[in-house]
C-alpha positions as CSV (number, residue, x, y, z in Angstrom):
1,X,-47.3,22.2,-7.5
2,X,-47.6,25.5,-5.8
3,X,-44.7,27.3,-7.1
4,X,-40.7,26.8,-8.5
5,X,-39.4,26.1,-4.7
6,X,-42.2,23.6,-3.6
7,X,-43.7,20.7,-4.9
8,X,-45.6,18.0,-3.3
9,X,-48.5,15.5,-3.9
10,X,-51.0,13.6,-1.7
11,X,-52.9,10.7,-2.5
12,X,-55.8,9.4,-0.3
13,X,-56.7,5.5,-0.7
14,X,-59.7,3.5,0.4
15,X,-60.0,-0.3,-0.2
16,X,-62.4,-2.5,0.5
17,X,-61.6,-6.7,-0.4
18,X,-64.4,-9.2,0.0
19,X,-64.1,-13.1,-0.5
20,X,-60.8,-13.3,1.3
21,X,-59.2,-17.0,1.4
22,X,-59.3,-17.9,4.5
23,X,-59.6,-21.3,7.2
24,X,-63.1,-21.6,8.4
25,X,-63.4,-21.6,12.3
26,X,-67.2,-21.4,12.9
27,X,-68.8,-25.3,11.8
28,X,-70.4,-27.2,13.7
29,X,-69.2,-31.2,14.5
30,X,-72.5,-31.9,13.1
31,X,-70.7,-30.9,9.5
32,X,-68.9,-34.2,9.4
33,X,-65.5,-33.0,8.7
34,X,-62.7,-33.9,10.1
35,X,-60.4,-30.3,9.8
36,X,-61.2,-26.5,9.3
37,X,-62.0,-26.2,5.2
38,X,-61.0,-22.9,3.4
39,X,-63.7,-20.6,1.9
40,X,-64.5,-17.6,0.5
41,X,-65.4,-15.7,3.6
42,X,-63.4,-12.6,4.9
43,X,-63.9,-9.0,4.6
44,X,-61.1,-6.2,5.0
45,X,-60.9,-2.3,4.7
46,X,-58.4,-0.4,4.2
47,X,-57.7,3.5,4.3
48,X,-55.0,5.8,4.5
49,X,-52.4,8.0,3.0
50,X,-49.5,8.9,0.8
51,X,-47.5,11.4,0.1
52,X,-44.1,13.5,-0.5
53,X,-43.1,16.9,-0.9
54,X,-39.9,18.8,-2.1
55,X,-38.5,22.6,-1.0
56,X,-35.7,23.9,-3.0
57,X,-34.6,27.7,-1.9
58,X,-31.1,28.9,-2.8
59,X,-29.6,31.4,0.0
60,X,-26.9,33.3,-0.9
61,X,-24.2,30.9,-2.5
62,X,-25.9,28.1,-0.1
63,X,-28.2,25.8,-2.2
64,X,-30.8,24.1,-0.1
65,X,-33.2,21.0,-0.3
66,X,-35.6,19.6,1.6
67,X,-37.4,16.7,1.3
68,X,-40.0,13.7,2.5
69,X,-42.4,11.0,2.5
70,X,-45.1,9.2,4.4
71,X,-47.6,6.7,4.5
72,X,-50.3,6.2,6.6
73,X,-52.6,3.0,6.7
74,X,-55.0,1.8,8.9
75,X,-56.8,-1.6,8.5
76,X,-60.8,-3.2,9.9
77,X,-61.4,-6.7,9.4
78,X,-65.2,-6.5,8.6
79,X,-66.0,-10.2,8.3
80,X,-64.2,-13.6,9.2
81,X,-65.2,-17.2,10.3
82,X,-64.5,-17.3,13.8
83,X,-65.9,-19.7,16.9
84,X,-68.6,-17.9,18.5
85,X,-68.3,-16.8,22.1
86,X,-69.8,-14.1,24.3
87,X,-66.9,-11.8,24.5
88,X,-66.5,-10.1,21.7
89,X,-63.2,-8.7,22.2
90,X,-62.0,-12.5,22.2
91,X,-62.7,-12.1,17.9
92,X,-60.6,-10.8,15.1
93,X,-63.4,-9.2,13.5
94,X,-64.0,-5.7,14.3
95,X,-60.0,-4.9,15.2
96,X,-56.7,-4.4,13.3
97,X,-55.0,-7.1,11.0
98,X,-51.7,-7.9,13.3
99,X,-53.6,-6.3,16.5
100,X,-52.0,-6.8,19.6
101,X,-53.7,-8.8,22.1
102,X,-53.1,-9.8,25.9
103,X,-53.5,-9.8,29.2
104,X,-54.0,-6.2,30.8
105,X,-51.1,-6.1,33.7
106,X,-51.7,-4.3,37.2
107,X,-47.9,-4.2,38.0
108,X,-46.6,-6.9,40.6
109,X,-48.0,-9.1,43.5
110,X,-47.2,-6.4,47.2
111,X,-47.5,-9.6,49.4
112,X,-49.7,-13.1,49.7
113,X,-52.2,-10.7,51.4
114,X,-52.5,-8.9,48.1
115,X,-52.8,-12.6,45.9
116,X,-55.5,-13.5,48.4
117,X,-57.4,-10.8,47.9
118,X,-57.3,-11.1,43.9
119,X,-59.1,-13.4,41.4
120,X,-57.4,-16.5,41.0
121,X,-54.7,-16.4,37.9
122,X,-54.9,-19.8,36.5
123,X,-51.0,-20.1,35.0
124,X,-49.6,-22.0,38.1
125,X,-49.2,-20.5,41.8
126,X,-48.2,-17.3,41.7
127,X,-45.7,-15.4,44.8
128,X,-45.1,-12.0,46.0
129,X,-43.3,-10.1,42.9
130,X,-45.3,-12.2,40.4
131,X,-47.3,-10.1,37.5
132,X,-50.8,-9.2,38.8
133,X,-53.3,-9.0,36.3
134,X,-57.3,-7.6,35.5
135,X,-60.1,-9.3,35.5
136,X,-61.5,-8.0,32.0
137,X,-65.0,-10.3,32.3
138,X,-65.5,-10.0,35.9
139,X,-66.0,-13.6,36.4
140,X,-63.1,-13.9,39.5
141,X,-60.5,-15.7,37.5
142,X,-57.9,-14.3,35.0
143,X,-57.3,-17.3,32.0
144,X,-57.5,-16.3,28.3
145,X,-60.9,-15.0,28.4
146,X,-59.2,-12.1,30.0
147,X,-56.9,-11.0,26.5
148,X,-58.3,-8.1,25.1
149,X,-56.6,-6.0,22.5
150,X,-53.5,-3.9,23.7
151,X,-51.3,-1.4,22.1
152,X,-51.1,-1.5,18.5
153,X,-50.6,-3.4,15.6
154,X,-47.2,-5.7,15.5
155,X,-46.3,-4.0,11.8
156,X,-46.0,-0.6,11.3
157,X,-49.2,1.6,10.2
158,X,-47.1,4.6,9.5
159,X,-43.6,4.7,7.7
160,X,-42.1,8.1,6.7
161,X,-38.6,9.9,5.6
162,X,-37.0,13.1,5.3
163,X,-33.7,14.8,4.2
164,X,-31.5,17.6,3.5
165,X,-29.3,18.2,1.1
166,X,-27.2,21.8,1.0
167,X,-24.3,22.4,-1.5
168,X,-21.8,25.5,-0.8
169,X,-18.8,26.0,-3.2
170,X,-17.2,22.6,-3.5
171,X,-18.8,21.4,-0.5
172,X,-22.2,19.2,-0.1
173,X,-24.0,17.4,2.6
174,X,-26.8,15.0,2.4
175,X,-29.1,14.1,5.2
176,X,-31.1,11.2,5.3
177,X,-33.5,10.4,8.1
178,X,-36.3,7.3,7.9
179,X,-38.7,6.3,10.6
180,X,-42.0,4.1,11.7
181,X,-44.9,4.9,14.0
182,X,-47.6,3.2,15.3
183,X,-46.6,-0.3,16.0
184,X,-45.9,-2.2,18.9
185,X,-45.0,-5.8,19.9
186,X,-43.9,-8.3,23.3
187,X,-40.7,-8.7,24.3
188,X,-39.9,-12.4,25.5
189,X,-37.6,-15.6,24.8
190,X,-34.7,-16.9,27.3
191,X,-33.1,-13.2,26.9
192,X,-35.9,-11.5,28.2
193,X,-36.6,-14.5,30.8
194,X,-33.4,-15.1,32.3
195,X,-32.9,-18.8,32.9
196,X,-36.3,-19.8,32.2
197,X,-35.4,-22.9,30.4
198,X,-33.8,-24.2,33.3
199,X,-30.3,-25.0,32.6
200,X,-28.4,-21.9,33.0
201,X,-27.4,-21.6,29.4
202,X,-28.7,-18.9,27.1
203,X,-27.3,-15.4,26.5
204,X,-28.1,-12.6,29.5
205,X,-28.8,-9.1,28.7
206,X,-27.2,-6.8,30.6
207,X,-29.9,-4.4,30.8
208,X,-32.2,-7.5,32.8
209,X,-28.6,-8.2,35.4
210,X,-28.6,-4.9,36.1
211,X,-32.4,-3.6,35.9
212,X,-35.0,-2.1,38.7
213,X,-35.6,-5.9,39.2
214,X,-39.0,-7.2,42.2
215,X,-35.8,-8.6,44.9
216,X,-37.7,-9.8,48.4
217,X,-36.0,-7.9,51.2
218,X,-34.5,-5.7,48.8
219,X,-36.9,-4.2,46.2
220,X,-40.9,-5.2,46.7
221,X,-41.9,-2.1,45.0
222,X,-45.3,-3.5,42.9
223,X,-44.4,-1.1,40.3
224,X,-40.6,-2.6,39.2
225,X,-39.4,-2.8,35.6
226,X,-39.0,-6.3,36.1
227,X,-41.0,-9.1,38.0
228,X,-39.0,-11.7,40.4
229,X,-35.8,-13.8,39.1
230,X,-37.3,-17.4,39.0
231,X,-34.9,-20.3,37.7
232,X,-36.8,-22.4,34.9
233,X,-40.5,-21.2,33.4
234,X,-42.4,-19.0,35.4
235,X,-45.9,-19.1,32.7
236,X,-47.8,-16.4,35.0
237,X,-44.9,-14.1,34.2
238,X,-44.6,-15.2,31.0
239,X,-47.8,-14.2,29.6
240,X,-48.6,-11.7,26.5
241,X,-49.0,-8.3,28.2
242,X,-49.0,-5.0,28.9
243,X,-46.2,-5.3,31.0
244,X,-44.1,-6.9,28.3
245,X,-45.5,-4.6,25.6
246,X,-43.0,-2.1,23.9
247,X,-43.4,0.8,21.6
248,X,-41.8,-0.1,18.2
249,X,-41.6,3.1,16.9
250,X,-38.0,4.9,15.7
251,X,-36.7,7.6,13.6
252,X,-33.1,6.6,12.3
253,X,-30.3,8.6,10.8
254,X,-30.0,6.5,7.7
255,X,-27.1,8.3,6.0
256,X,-25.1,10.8,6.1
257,X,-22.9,12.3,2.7
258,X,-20.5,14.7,3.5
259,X,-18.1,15.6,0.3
260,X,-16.0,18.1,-1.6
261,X,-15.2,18.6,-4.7
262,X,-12.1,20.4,-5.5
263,X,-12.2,24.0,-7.9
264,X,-12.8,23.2,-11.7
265,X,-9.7,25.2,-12.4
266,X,-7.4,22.5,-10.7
267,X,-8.8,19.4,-11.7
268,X,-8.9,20.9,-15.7
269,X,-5.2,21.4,-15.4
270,X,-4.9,17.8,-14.7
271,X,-7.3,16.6,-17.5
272,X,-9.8,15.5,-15.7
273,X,-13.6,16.5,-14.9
274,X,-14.4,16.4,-11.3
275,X,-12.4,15.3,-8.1
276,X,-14.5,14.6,-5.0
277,X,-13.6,13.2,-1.8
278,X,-16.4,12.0,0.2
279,X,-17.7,10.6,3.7
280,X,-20.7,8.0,3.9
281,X,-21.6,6.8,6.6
282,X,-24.9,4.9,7.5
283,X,-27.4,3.5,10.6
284,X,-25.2,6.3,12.8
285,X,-27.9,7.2,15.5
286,X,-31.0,5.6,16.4
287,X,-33.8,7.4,18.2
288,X,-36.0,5.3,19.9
289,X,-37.7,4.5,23.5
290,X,-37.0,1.4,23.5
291,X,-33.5,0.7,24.1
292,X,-32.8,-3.2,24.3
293,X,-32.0,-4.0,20.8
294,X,-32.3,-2.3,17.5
295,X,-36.2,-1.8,17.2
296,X,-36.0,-2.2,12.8
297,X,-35.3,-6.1,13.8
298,X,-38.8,-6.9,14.3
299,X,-37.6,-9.6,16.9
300,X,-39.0,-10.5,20.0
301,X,-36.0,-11.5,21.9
302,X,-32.8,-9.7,20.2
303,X,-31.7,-13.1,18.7
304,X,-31.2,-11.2,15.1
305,X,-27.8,-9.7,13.0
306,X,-28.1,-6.2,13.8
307,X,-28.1,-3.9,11.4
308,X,-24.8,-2.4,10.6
309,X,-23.3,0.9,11.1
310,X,-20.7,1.2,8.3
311,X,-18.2,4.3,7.6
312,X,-16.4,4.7,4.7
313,X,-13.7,7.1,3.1
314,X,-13.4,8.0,-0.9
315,X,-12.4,9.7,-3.8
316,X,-14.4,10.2,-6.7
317,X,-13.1,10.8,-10.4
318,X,-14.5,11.7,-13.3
319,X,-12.5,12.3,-16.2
């Protein structure tokens, strides 16, 4: 508390949980069993942040509040039973719960001259406009050896809100904003690969019909949004990376209170209290890069319920 028109608090937290539950990945055939047992073997830290704060400051007639929140967390996974092998990247421990991992993408495929002169990509044959990607290891061929970690975590490490709220005379106005930060996940499914299950049905974003789409003869540029149109599965193209990693991140207008309430001396004359009328509305605006669907769906291909926008119109009484 620093004085009568701010207040706020931060709290720091730091946790550290041993003997997690977890499936055992690293025993030998020579155990004799004939599945992955559960143990007692994990290890996790976890660090980060809360807090809020509140500003109150009357100007004039105008009285004025502002408020917020936000919480920051970041995660290690210390220990965990995992199959040896000599890349390390290829393990959970040492990264992120829910860290993003995949392929690292170098845009698209110029021309065969270009595939020739590239490791070998082991997810079929692969044509001019196809996704080109790095060869993490070195070893002349891209497989799964070649997913390293990429972006950030698939849930949110940081959440936060903040509002207004103003009353002058009989009229008042509340602002309410929430967001998340540091997140990021693919994009895929038969809306993001048009007519990959090969037969023509499935719904067609507009955005992919009409996108800066790899077209031979039309549009080879290497560095389009979108790879070639191939009818059924193209599994090259199809592959978790960079190229199909989004931000997750938004800030969203969660609500918005306009009202008035009418002068004390009228409503009193009628025997009642208070008369307000009012305007609520909520999930009005959306700020976000990514633009195909709404980013709070935490879907991979759009097939969700959207959240709603909703309006609505009323009068309050009190007598």
């Amino acid at each position: 508390m620093f004085d009568d028109k701010f207040s706020g608090t931060i709290d720091y937290f730091y946790e550290h949980r041993d003997d997690i539950y977890m499936e055992r990945k690293y025993l030998p055939w020579m155990a004799g069993v004939e599945s992955n047992p559960k143990a007692n073997v994990g290890s996790v830290k976890v660090e980060g942040f809360d807090g809020n704060f509140k500003y109150h400051q009357k100007i004039g007639k105008v009285d004025l509040t502002i408020r917020g929140n936000m919480t920051y967390s970041k995660n290690k996974i210390l220990e965990k039973d995992e199959e040896n092998t000599v890349y390390f990247y290829k393990q959970e421990q040492g990264y992120r719960i829910n860290q993003a991992k995949g392929l690292v993408a170098l845009g698209l495929f110029k021309d065969y001259d270009d595939i020739r002169n590239s490791p070998r990509q082991t997810w079929g044959e692969v044509m001019p406009g196809d996704i080109k990607y790095k060869d993490i290891n070195g070893d002349g061929i891209i497989n799964s050896d070649d997913r390293v970690a990429i972006g950030a975590t698939t849930k949110p490490n940081l959440t936060y809100g903040f509002g207004i709220a103003a009353k002058w005379k009989g009229l008042d106005v509340n602002v309410h904003f929430q967001g998340v930060g540091k997140s990021t996940y693919q994009i895929k499914g038969t809306t993001v690969f048009m007519f990959s299950s090969g037969d023509g049905w499935g719904n067609i974003l507009t955005e992919m019909a009409n996108s800066n789409r790899w077209i031979l003869g039309e549009n080879e540029d290497p560095n389009a949004e979108y790879p070639r149109l191939t009818y059924g599965a193209n599994s090259n193209n199809q592959q978790e990376s960079t190229y199909w990693l989004r931000n997750g991140s938004y800030m969203r207008l969660k609500t918005l209170d306009i009202g008035y309430s009418l002068p004390k001396t009228w409503v009193n004359k009628a025997h009642m209290n208070t008369v307000r009328f009012f305007f609520v509305g909520t999930n009005l605006l959306t700020f976000s890069k990514f633009k195909l669907w709404d980013p709070e769906m935490g879907s991979s291909d759009g097939k969700k319920y959207p959240l709603s926008k909703t309006f609505a119109l009323g009068v309050s009484v009190n007598l």
